[in-house]
N, C-alpha and C positions, 0 to 999 in steps of 0.2 A: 386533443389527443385522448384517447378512450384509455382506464385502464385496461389492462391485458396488452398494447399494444407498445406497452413501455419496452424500450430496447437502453438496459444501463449496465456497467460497469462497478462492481465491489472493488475499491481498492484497497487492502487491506496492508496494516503494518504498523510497526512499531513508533513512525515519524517520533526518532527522539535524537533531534528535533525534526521537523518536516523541515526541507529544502528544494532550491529553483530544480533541484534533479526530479524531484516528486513531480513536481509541475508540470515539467516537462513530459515525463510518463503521461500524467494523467492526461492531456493536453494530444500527443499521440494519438493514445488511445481513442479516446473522444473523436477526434478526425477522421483516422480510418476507418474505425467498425460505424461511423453517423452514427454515434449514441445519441439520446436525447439525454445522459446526465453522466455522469462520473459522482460516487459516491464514497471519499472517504472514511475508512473504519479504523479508527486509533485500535490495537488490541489492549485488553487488560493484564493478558500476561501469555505469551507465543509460547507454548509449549517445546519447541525446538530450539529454543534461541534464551542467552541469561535474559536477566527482568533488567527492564528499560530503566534508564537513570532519572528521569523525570518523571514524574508522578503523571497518574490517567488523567486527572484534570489537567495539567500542564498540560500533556502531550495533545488532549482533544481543542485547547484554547489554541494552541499553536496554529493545528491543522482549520481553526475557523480562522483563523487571520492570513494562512496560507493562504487562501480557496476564495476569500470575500470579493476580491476583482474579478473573479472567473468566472464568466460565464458556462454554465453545463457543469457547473461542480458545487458539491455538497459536504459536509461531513455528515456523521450518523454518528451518535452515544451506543449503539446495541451493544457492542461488546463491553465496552467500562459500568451499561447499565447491570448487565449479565455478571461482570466479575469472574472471577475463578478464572482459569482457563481457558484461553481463546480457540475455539474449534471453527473454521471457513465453513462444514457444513452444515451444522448449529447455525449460523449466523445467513447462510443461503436460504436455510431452511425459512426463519422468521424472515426474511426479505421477499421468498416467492406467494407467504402471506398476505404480509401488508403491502408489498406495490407487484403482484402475479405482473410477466411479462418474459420476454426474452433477458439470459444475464450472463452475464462476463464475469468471473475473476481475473485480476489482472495479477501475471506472475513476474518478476526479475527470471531472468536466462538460468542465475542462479539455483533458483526455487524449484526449478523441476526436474534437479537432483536428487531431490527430498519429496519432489511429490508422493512419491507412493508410502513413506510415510505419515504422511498426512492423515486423521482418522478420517473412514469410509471413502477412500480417496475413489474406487470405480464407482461408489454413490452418487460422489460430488462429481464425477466429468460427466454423468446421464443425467443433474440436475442444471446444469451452467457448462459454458464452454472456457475455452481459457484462453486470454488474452496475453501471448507471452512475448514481452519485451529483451530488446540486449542487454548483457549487462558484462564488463570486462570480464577479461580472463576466463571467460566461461565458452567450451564449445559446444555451442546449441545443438545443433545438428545431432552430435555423437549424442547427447541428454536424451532429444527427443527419441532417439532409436530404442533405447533401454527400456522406453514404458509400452505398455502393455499396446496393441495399434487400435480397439475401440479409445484409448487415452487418445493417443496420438490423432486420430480423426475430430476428435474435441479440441483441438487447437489452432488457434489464430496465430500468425505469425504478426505481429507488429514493425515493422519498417521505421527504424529511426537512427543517428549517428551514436554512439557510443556514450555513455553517461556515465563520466567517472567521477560525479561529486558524491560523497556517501555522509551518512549519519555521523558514521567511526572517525573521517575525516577531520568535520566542522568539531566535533567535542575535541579531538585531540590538538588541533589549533588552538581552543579553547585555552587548554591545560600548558599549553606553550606559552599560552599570553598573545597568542597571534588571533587578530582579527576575522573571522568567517565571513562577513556581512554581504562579502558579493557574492557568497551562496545561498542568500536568504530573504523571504521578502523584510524589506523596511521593517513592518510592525514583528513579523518575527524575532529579528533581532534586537529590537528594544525590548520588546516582551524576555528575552534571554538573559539581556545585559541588566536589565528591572531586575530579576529575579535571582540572578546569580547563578545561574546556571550550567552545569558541566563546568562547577570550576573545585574540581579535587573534591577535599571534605567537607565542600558547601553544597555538592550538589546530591540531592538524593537519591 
């Protein structure tokens, strides 16, 4: 495979912590658009969303013990290398550098509420296209009508059953004293229960 001719996927997000619903996305994705990779990006801190409870190195150790049985999938340090404020076009930007090719951002149904918040959001859909999955209680359809239609022509529809495991979930289980682990792989959750994490004033 020649550079330039790379066809992959930015997953990007908070993974705090990454769960089998990540997987599943990533996994998706990877299938339908025949990626050759899926490349998760832990952010260092999402400008739209509070700051994650586990620290960047947590979050990125998680997403490589997530990802290690999977074939077609990676993590990436750019954003926690970067620091400050995680911007998707910033981080497209140093990606069509180092591996130039065809690229995906992959969005939740969610997300593309707030796309056009996003900085240089008509920059980012003329740089990458967007890979946008289901995600509950969100109506896609009416989402996608609202943005701009050069946005809307930039969009992949993903095809998959409903994914209702979330981050918010697994930590508030956490904080209940109730077990997550059939959301997560193996080493994830010992990695979690090792560290203590998402347990109240223990976790950072």
């Amino acid at each position: 495979m020649q550079v330039g001719n790379l066809k992959y996927a930015i997953y990007g997000g908070s993974f705090d912590p990454p769960h089998l619903g990540h997987t599943t996305v990533a996994q998706a994705v990877l299938n339908h658009l025949e990626l050759d990779e899926v490349i998760w990006v832990p952010n260092a801190r999402n400008p739209l969303r509070r700051p994650a409870i586990a620290s960047v190195t947590e979050r990125l150790q998680m997403c490589q013990l997530a990802t290690e049985n999977y074939p077609g999938m990676a993590v990436s340090d750019v954003e926690v290398s970067r620091a400050g404020r995680s911007y998707t076009i910033d981080t497209v930007s140093e990606f069509q550098i180092v591996n130039p090719g065809q690229i995906w951002i992959i969005l939740g149904a969610d997300s593309v509420n707030q796309f056009m918040d996003w900085k240089e959001a008509d920059k980012l859909a003329r740089m990458c296209r967007l890979a946008v999955v289901v995600r509950p209680g969100t109506d896609l359809d009416s989402a996608i009508r609202k943005l701009p239609e050069d946005i809307q022509d930039a969009i992949d529809i993903i095809p998959m059953e409903e994914n209702k495991i979330s981050s918010s979930m697994i930590r508030d289980s956490l904080l209940r004293g109730v077990s997550p682990d059939r959301w997560l792989e193996p080493t994830v959750w010992q990695y979690i229960e090792e560290r203590g994490l998402y347990r109240g004033t223990e976790s950072k």
